[in-house]
HTML snippet that shows the backbone in 3Dmol.js (N, CA, C, O; Angstrom):
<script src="https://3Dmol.org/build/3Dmol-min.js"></script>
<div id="view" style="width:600px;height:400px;position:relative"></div>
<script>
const pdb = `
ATOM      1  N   UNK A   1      48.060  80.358-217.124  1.00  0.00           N
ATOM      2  CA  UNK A   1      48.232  81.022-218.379  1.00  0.00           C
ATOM      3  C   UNK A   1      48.291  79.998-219.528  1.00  0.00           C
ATOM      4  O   UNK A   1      47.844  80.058-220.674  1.00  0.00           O
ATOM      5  N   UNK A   2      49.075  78.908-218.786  1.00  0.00           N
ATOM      6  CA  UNK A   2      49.055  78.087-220.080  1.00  0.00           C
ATOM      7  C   UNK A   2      47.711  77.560-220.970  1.00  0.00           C
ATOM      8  O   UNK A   2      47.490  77.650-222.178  1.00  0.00           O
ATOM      9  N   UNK A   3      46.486  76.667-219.299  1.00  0.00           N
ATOM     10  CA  UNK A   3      45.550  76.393-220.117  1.00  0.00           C
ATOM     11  C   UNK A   3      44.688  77.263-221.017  1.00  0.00           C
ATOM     12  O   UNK A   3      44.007  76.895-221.974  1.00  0.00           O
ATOM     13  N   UNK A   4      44.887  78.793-220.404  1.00  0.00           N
ATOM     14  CA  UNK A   4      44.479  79.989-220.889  1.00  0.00           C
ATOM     15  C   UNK A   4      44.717  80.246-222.421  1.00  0.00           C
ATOM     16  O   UNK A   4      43.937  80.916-223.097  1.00  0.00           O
ATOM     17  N   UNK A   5      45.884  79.644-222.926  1.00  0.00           N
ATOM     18  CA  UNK A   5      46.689  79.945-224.104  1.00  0.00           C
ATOM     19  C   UNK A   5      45.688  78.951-225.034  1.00  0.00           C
ATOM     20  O   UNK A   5      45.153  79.178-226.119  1.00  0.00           O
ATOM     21  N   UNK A   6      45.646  77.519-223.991  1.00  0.00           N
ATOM     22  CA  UNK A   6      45.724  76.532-224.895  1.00  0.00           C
ATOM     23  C   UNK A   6      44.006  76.266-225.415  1.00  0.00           C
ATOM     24  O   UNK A   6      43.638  75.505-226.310  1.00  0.00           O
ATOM     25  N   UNK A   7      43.267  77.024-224.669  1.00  0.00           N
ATOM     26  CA  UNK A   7      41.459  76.975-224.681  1.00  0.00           C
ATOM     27  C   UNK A   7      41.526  77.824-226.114  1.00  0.00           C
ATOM     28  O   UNK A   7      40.514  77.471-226.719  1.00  0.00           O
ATOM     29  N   UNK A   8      42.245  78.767-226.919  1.00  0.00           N
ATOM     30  CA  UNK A   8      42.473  80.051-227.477  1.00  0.00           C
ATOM     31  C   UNK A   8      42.084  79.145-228.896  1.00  0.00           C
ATOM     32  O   UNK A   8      42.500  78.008-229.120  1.00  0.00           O
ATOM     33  N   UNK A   9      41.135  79.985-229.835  1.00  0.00           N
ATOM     34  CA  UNK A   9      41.262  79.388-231.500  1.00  0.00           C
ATOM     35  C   UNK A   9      43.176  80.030-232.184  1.00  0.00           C
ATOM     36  O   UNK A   9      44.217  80.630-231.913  1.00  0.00           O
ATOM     37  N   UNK A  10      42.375  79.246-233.215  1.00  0.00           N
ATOM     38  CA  UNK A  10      43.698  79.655-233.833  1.00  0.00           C
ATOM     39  C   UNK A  10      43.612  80.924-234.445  1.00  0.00           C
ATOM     40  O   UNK A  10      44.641  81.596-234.381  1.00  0.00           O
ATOM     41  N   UNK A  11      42.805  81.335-234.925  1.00  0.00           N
ATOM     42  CA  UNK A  11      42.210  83.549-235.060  1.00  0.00           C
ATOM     43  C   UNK A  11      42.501  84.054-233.674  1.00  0.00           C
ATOM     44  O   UNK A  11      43.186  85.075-233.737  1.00  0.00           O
ATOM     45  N   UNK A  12      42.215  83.690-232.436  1.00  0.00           N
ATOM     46  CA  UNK A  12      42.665  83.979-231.296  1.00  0.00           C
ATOM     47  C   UNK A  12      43.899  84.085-230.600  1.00  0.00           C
ATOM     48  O   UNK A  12      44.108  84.894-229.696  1.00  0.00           O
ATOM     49  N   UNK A  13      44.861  83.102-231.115  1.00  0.00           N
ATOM     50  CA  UNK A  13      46.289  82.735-230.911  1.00  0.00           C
ATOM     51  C   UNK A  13      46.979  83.752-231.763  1.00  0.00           C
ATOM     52  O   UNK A  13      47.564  84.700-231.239  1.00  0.00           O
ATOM     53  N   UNK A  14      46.929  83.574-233.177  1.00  0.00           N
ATOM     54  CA  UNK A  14      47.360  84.619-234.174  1.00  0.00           C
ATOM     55  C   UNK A  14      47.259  86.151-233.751  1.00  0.00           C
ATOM     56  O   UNK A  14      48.173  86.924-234.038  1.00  0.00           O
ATOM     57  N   UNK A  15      46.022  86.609-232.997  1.00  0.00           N
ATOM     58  CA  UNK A  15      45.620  88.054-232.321  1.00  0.00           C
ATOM     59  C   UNK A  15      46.748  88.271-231.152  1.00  0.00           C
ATOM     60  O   UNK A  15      47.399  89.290-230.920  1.00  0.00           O
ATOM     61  N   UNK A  16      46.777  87.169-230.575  1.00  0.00           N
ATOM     62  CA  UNK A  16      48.032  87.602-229.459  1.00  0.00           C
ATOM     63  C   UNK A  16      49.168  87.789-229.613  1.00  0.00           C
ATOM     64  O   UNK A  16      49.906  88.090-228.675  1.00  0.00           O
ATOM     65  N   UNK A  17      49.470  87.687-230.532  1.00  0.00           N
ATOM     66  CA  UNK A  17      50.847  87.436-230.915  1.00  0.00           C
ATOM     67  C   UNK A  17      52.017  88.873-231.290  1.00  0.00           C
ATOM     68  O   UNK A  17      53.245  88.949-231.261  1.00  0.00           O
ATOM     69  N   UNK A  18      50.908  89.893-231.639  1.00  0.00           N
ATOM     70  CA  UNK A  18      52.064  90.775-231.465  1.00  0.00           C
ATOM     71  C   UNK A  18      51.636  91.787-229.999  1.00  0.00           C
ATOM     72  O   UNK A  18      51.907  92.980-229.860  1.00  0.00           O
ATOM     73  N   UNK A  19      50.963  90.966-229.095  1.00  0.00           N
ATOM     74  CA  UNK A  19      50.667  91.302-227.415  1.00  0.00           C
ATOM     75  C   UNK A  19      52.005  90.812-226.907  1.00  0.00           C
ATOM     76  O   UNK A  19      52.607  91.315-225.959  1.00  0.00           O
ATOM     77  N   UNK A  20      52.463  89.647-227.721  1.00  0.00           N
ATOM     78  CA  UNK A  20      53.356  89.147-226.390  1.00  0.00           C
ATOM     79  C   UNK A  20      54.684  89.365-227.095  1.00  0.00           C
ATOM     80  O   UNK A  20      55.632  89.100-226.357  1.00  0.00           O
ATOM     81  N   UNK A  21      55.035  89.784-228.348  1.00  0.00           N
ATOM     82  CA  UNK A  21      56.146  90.636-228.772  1.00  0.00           C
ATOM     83  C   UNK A  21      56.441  91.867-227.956  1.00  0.00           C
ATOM     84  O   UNK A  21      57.560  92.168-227.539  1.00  0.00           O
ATOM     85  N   UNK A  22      55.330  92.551-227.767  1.00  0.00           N
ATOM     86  CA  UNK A  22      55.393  93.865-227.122  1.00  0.00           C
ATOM     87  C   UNK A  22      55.811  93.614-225.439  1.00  0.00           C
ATOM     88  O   UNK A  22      56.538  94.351-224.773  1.00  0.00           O
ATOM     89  N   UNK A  23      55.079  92.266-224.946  1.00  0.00           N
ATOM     90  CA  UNK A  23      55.531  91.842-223.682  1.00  0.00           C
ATOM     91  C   UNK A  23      57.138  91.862-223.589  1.00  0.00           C
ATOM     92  O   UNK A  23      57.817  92.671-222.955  1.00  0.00           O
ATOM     93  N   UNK A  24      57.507  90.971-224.233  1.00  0.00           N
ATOM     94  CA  UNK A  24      58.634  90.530-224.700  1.00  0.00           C
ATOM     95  C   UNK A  24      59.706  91.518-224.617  1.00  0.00           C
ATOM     96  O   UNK A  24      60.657  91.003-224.028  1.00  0.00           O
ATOM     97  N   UNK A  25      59.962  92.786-224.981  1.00  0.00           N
ATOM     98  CA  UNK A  25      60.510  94.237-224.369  1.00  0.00           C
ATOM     99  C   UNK A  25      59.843  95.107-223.800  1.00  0.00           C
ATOM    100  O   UNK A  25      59.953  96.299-224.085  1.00  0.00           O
ATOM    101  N   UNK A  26      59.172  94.726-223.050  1.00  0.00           N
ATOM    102  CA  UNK A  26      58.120  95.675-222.081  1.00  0.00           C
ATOM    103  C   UNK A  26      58.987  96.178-220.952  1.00  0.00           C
ATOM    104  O   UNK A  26      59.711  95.238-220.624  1.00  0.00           O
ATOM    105  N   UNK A  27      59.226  97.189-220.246  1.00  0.00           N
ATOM    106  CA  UNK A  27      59.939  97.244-218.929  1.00  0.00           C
ATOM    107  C   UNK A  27      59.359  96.744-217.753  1.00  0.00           C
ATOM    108  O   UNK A  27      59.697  96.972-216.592  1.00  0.00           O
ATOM    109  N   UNK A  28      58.227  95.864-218.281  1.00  0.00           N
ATOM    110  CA  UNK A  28      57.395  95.176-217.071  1.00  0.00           C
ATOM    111  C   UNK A  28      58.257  93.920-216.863  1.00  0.00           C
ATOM    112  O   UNK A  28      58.485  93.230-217.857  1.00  0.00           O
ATOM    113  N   UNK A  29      58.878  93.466-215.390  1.00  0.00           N
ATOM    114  CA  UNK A  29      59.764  92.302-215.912  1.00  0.00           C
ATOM    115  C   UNK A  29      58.850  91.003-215.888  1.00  0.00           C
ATOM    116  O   UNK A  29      59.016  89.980-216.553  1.00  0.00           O
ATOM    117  N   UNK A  30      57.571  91.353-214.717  1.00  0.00           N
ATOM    118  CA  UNK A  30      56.794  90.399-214.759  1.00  0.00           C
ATOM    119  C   UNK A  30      56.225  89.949-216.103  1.00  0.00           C
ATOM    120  O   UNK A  30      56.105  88.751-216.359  1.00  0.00           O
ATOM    121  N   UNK A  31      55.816  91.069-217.106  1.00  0.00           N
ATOM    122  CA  UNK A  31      55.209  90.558-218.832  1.00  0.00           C
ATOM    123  C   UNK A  31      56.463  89.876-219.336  1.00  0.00           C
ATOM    124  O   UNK A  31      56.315  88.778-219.873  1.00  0.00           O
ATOM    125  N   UNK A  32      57.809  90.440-219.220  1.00  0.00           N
ATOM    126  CA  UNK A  32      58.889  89.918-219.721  1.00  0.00           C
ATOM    127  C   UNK A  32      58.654  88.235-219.318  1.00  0.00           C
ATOM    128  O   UNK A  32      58.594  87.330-220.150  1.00  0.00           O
ATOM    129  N   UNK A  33      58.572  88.121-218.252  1.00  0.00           N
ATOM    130  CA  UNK A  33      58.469  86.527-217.833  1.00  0.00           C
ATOM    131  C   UNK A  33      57.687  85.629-218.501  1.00  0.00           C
ATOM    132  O   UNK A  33      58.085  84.545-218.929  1.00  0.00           O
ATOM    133  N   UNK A  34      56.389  86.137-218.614  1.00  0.00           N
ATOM    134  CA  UNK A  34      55.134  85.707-219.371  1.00  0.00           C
ATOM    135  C   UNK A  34      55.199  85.517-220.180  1.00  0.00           C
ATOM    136  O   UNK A  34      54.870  84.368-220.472  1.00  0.00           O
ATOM    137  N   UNK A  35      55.636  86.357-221.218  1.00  0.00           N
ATOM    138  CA  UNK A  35      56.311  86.457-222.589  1.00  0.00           C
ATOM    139  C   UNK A  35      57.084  85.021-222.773  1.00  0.00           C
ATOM    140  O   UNK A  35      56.378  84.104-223.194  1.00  0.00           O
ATOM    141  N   UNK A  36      58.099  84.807-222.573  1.00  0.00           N
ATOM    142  CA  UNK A  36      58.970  84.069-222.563  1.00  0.00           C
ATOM    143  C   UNK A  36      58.507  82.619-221.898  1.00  0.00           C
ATOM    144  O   UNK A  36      58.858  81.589-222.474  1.00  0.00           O
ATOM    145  N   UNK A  37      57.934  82.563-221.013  1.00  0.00           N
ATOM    146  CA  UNK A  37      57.409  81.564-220.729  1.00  0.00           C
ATOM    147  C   UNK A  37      56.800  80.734-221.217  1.00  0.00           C
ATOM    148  O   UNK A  37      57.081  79.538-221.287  1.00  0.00           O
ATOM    149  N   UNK A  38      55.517  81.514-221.774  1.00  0.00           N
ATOM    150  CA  UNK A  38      54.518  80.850-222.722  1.00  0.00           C
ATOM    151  C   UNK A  38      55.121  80.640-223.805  1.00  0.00           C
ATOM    152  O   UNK A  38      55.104  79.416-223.936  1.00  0.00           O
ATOM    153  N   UNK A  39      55.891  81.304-225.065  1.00  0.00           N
ATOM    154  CA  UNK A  39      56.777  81.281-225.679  1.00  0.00           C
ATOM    155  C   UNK A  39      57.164  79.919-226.072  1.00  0.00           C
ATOM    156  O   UNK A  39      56.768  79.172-226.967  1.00  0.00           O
ATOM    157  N   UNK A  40      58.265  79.779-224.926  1.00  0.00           N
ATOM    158  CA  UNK A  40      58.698  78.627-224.596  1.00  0.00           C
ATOM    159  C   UNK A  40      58.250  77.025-224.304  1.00  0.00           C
ATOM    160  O   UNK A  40      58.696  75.957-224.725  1.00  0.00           O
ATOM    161  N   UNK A  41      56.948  77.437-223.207  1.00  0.00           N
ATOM    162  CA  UNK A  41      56.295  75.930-223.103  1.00  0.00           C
ATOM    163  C   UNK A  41      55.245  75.923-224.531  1.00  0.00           C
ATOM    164  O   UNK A  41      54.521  75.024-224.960  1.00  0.00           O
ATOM    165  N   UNK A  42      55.375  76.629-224.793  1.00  0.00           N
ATOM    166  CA  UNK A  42      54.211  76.324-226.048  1.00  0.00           C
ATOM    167  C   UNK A  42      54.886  76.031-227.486  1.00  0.00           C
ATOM    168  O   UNK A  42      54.280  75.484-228.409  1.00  0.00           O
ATOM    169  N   UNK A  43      56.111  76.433-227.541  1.00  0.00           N
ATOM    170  CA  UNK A  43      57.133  76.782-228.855  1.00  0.00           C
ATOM    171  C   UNK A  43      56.509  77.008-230.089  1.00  0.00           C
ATOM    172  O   UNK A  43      56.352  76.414-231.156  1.00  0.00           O
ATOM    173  N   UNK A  44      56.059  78.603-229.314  1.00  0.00           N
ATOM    174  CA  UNK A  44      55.281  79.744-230.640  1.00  0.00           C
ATOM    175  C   UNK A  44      56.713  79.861-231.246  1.00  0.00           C
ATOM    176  O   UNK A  44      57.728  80.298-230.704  1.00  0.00           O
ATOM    177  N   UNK A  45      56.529  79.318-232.620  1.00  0.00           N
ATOM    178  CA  UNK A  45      57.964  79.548-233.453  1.00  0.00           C
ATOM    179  C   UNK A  45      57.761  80.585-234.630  1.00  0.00           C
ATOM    180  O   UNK A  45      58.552  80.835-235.539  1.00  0.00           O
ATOM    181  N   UNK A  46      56.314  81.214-234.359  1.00  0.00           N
ATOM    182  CA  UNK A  46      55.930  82.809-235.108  1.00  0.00           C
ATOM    183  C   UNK A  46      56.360  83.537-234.457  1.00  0.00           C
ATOM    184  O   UNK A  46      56.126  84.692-234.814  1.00  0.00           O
ATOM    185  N   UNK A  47      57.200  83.386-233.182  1.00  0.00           N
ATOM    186  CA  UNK A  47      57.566  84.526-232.410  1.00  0.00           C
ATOM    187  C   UNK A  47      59.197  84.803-232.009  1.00  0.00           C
ATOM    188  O   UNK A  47      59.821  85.435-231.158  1.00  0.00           O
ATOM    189  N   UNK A  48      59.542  83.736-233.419  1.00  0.00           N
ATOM    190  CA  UNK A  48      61.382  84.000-233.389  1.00  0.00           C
ATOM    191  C   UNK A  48      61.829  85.628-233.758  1.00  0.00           C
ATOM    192  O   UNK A  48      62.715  86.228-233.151  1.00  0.00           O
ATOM    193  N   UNK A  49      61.240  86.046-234.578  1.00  0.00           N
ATOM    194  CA  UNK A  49      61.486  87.343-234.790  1.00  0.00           C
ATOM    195  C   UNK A  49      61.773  88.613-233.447  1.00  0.00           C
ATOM    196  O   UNK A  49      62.624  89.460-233.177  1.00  0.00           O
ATOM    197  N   UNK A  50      60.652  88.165-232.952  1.00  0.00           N
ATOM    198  CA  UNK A  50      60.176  89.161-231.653  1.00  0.00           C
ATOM    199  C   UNK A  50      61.270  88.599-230.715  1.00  0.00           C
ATOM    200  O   UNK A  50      61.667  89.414-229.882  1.00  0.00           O
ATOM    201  N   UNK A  51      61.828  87.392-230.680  1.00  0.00           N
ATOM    202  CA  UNK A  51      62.812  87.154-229.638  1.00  0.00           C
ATOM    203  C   UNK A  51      63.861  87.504-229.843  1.00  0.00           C
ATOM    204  O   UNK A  51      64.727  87.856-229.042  1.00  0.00           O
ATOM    205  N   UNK A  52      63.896  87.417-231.398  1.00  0.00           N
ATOM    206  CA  UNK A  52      65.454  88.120-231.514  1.00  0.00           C
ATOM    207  C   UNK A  52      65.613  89.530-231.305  1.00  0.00           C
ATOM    208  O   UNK A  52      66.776  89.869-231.089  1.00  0.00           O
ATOM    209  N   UNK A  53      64.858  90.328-231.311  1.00  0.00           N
ATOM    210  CA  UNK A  53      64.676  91.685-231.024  1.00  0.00           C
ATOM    211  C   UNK A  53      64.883  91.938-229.858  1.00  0.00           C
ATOM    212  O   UNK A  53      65.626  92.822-229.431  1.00  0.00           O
ATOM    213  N   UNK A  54      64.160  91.081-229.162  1.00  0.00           N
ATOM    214  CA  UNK A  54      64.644  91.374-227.574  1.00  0.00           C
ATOM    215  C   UNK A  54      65.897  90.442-227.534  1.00  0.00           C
ATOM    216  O   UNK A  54      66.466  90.932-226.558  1.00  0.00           O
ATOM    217  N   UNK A  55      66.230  90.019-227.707  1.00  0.00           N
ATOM    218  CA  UNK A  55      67.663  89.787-227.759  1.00  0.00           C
ATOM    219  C   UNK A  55      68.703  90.461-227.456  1.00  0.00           C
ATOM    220  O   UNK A  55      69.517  90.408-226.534  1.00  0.00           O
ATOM    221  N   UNK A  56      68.465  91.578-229.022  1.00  0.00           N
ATOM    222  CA  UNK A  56      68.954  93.174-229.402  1.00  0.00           C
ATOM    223  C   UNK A  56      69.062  93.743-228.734  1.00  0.00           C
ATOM    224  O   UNK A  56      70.203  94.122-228.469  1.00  0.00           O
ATOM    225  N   UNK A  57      67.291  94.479-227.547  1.00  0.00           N
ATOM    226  CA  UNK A  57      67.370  95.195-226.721  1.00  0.00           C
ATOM    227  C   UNK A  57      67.896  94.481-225.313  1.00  0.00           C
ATOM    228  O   UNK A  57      68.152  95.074-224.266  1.00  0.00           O
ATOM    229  N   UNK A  58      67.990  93.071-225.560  1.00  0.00           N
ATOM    230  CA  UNK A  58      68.494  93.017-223.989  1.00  0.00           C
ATOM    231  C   UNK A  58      69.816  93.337-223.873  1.00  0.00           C
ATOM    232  O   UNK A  58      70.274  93.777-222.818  1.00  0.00           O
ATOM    233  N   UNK A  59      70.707  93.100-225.197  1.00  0.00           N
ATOM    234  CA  UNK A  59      72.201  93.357-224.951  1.00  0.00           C
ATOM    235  C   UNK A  59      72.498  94.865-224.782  1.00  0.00           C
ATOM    236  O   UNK A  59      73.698  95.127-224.697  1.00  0.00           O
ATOM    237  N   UNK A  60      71.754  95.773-224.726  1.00  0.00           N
ATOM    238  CA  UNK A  60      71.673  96.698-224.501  1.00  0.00           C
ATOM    239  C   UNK A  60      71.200  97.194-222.883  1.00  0.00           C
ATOM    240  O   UNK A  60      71.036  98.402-222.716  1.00  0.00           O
ATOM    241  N   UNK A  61      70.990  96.272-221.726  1.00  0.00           N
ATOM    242  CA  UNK A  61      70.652  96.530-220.559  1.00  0.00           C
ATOM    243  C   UNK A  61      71.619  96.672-219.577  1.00  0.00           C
ATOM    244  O   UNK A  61      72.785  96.694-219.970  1.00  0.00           O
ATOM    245  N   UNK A  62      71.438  96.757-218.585  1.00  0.00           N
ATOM    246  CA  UNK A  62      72.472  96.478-217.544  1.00  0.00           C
ATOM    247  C   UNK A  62      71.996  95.825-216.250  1.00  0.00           C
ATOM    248  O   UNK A  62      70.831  95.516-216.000  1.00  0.00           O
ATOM    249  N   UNK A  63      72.785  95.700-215.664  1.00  0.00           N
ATOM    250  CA  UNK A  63      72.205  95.255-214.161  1.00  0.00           C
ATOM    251  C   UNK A  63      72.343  93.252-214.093  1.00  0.00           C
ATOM    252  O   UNK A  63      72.641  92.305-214.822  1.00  0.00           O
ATOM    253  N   UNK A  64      71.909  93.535-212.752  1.00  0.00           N
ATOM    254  CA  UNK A  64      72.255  92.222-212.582  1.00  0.00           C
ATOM    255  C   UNK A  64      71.576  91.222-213.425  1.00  0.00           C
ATOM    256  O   UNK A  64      72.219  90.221-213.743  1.00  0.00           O
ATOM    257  N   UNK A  65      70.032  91.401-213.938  1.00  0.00           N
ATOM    258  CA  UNK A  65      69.232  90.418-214.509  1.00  0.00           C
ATOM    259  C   UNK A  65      69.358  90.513-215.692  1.00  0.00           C
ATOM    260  O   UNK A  65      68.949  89.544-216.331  1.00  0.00           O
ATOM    261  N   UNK A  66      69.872  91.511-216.366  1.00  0.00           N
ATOM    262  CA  UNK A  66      69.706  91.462-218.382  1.00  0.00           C
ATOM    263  C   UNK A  66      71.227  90.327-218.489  1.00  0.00           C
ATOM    264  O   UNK A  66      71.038  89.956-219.647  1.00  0.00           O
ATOM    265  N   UNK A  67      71.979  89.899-218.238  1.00  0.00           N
ATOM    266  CA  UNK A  67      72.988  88.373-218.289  1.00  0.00           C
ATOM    267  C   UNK A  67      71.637  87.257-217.792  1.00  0.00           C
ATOM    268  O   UNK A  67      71.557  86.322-218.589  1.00  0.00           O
ATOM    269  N   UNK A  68      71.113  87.220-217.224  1.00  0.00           N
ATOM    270  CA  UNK A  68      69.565  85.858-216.952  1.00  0.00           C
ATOM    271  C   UNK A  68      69.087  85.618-218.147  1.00  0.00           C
ATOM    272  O   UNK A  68      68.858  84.667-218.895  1.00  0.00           O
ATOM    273  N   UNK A  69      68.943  87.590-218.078  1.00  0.00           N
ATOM    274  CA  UNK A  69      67.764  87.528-219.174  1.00  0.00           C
ATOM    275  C   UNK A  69      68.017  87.272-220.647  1.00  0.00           C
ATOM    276  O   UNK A  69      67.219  86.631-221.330  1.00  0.00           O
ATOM    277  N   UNK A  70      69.168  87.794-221.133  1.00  0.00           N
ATOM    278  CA  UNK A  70      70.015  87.143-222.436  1.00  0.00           C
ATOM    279  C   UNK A  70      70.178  85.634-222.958  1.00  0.00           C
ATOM    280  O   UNK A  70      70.050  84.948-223.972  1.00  0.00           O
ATOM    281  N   UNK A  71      70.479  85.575-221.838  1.00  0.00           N
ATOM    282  CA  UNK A  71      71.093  83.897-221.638  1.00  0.00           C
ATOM    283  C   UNK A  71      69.237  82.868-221.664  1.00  0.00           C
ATOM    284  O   UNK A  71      69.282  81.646-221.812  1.00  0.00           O
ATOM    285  N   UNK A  72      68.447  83.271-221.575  1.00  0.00           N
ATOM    286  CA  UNK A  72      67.195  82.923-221.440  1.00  0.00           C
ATOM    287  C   UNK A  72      66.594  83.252-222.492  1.00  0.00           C
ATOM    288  O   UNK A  72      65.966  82.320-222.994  1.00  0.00           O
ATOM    289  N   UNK A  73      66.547  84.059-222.939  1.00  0.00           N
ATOM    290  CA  UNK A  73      66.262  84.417-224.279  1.00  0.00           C
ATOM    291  C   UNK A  73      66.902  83.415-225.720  1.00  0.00           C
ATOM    292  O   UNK A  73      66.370  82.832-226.664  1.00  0.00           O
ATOM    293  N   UNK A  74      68.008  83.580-225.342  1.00  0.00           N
ATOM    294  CA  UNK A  74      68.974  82.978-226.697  1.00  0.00           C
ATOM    295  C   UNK A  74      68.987  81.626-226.233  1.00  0.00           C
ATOM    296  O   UNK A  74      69.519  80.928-227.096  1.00  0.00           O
ATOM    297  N   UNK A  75      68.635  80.968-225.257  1.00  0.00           N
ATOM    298  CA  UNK A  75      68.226  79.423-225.120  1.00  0.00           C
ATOM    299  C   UNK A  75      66.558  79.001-225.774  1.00  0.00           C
ATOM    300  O   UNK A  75      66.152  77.984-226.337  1.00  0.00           O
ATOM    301  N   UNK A  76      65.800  80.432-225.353  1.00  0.00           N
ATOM    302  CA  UNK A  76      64.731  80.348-226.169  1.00  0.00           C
ATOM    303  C   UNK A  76      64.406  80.154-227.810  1.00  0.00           C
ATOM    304  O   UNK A  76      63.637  79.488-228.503  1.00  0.00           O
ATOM    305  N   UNK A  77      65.447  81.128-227.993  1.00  0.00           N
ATOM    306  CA  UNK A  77      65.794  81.009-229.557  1.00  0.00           C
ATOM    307  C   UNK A  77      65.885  80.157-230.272  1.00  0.00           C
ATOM    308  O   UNK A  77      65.234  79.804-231.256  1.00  0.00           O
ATOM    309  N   UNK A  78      67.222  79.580-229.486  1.00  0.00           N
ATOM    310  CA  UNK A  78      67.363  77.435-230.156  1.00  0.00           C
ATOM    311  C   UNK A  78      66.303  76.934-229.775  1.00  0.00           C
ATOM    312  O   UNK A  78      65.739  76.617-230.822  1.00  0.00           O
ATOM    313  N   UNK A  79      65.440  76.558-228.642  1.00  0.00           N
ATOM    314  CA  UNK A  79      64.432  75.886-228.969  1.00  0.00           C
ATOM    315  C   UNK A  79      63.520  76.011-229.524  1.00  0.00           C
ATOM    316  O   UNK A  79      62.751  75.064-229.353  1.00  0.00           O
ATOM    317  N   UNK A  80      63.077  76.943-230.322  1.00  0.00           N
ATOM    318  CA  UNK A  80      62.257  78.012-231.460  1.00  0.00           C
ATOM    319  C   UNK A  80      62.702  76.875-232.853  1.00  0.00           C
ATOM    320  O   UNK A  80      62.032  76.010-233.416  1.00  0.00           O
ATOM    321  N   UNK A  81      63.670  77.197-232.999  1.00  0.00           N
ATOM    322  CA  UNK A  81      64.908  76.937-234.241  1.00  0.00           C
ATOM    323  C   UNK A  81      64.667  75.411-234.625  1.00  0.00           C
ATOM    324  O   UNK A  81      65.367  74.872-235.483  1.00  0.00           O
TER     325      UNK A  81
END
`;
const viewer = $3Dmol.createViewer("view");
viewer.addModel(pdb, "pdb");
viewer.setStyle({}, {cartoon: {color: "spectrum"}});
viewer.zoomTo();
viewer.render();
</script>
């Protein structure tokens, strides 16, 4: 995915970007991953907004993985920042 990201123009990069917002609170946990992943190794910092949102909706989850997933998120955040 990454070199996938990284072959991308910059009109191309900009187009994805509210794909992987939508990833980003998807109930898919696998897009959730993706999301965040790329995110992260790439430090799309156009996509602080969208993280904080899921942020929002993650504190709103339950179960064993939305505490991972919070805590992963808001580490994402600072390295955004």
């Amino acid at each position: 995915m990454l070199d996938e990201y990284d072959s991308l123009s910059d009109y191309e990069t900009k187009c994805i970007l509210p794909v992987l917002a939508e990833w980003l609170i998807s109930d898919d946990n696998r897009l959730r991953y993706d999301a965040s992943f790329l995110i992260s190794q790439r430090n799309i910092r156009e996509m602080i907004p969208a993280v904080q949102e899921a942020l929002t909706r993650c504190k709103a989850m339950s179960g064993p993985e939305a505490r991972y997933e919070f805590k992963k998120l808001k580490r994402i955040l600072e390295e955004l920042r």
